[in-house]
C-alpha positions in Angstrom: -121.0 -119.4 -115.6 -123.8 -121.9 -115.0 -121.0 -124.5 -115.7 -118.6 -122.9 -112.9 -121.4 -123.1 -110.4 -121.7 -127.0 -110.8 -118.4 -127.9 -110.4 -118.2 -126.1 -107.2 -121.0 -127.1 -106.2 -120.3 -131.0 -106.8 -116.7 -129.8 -105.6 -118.1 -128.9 -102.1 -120.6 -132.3 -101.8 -117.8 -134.0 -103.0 -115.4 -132.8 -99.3 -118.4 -132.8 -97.3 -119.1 -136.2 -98.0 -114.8 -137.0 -97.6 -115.2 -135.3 -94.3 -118.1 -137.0 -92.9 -116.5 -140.5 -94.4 -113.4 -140.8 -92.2 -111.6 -137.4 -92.2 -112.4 -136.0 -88.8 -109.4 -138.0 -87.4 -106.9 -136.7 -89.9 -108.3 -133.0 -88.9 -107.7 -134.1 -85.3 -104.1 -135.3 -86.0 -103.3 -131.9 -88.3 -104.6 -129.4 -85.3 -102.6 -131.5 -82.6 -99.7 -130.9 -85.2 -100.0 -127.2 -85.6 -99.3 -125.6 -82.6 -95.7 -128.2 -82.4 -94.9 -126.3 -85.9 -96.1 -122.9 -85.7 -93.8 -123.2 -82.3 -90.8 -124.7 -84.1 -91.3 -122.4 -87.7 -89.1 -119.6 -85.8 -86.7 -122.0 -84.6 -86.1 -123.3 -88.3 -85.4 -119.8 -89.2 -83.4 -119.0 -86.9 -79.6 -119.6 -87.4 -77.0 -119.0 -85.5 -74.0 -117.6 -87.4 -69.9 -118.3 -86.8 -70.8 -119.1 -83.1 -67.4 -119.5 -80.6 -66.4 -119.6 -77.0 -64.0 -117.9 -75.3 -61.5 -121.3 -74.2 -60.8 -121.2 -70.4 -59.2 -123.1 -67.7 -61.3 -122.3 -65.1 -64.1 -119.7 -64.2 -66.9 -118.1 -66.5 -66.6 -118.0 -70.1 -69.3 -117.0 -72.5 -70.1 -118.0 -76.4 -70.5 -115.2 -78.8 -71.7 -115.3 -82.4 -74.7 -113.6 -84.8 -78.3 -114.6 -84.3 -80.1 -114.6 -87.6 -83.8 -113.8 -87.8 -84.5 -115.5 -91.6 -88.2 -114.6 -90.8 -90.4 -111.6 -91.2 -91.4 -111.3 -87.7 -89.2 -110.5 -84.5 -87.6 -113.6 -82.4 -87.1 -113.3 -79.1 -84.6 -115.5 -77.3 -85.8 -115.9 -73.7 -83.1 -118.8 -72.2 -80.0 -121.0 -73.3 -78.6 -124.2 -72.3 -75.5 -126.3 -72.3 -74.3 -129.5 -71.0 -71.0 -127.8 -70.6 -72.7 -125.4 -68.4 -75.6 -123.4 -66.9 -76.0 -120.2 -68.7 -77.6 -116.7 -68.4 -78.3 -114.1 -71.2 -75.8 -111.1 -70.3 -75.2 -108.0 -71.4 -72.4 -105.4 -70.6 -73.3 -101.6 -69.7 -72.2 -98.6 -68.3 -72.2 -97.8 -64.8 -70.0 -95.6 -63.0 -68.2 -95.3 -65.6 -67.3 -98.3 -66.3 -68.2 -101.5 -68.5 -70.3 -103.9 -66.3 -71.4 -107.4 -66.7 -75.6 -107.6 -65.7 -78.4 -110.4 -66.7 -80.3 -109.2 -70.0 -83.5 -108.5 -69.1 -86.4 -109.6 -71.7 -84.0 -112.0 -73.4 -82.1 -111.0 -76.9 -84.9 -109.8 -79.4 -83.9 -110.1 -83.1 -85.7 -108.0 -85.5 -87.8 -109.7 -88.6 -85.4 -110.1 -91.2 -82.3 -108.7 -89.0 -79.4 -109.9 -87.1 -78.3 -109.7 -83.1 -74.5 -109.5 -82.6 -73.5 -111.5 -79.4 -69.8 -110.7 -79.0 -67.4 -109.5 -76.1 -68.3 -106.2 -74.6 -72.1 -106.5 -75.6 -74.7 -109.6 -75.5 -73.6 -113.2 -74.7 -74.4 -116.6 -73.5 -72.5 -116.3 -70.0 -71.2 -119.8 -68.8 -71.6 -119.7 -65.8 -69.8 -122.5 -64.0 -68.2 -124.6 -66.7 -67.6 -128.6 -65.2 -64.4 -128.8 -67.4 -61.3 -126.6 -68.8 -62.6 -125.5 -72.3 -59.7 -125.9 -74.6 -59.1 -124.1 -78.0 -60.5 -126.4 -80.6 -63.0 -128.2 -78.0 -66.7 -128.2 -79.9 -69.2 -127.4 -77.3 -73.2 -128.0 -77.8 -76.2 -125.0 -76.8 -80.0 -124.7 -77.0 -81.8 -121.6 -77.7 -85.1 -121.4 -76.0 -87.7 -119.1 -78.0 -90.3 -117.2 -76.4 -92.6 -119.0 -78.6 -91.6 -122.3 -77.1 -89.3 -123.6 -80.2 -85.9 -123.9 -79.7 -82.7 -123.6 -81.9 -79.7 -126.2 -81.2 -76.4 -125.1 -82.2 -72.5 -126.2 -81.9 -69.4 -123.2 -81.1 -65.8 -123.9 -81.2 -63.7 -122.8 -78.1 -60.7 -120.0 -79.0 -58.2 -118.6 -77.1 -59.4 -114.9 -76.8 -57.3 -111.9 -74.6 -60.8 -110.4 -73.9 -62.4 -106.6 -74.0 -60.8 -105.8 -70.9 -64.6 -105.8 -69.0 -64.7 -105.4 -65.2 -68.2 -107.1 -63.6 -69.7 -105.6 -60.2 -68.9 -106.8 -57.1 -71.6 -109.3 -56.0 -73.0 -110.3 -59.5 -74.5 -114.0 -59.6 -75.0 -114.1 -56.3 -71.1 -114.5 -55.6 -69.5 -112.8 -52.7 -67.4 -109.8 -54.0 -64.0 -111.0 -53.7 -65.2 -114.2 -56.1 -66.8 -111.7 -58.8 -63.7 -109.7 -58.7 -61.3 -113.0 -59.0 -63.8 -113.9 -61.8 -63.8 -111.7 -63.8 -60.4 -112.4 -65.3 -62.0 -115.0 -66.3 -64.7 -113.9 -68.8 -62.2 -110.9 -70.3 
């Protein structure tokens, strides 16, 4: 016992002395370090799984895939970007009877441990103006922004895909009517 209390007590003289010698910058460096890690630990558990785009010629399009939370607290995806494209979070609902396209408010939430289906007729990345045709077989880049900051990068093939027959509002995205109606041929 007496012999326990020594060593831990010539343990602690032994860091204080470490610390006072030159350690206070590495302590500086490891808390600058932390918060960039505790923001990016989600991100690295984070996966997105069989991720695709719907191939167009022209108009809206959106990426689909599963969001994997590998981590035992919930994720919350707040934004998305892509140099093929600006994007929004959307999700499709129910209003007059009939499927709608709307922004998702709150971003997509994946539970600790769980998964978040984005696929057609529910959650997706909505392209909203792509700058090129998106051809079956073209690979296009996205970046998940996390509500903690971190962010998850990510690659989706483009398919050709007949759609789930959704119908999107008149005036969504700010459009005039007649272009939401044109467009939405587009993202079915």
């Amino acid at each position: 016992m007496m012999l326990t209390r020594t060593v831990l007590a010539v343990a602690a003289v032994t860091c204080a002395v470490l610390t006072g010698c030159g350690g206070a910058p590495e302590a500086e460096t490891a808390t600058a370090q932390a918060p960039a890690q505790a923001s990016s630990a989600p991100a690295a558990a984070l996966t997105v799984r069989d991720p695709w785009v719907k191939a167009v010629d022209t108009g809206m399009t959106a990426a689909f895939g599963t969001l994997v939370n590998n981590t035992g607290a919930d994720v919350t995806i707040t934004g998305a970007t892509s140099p093929a494209s600006p994007i929004e979070l959307h999700t499709m609902a129910m209003e007059d009877g009939k499927m709608v396209m709307k922004p998702k408010e709150g971003g997509f939430t994946i539970k600790a441990g769980g998964t978040h289906e984005l696929g057609p007729g529910g959650d997706h990345l909505m392209l909203m103006q792509p700058s090129a045709a998106i051809r079956p077989g073209d690979e296009l880049s996205f970046t998940l922004t996390l509500s903690g900051g971190g962010t998850v990068a990510f690659t989706a093939i483009a398919k050709p895909f007949a759609g789930a027959q959704e119908s999107y509002a008149p005036g969504m995205h700010g459009m005039p009517s007649a272009t939401a109606t044109a467009s939405a041929g587009a993202h079915s």
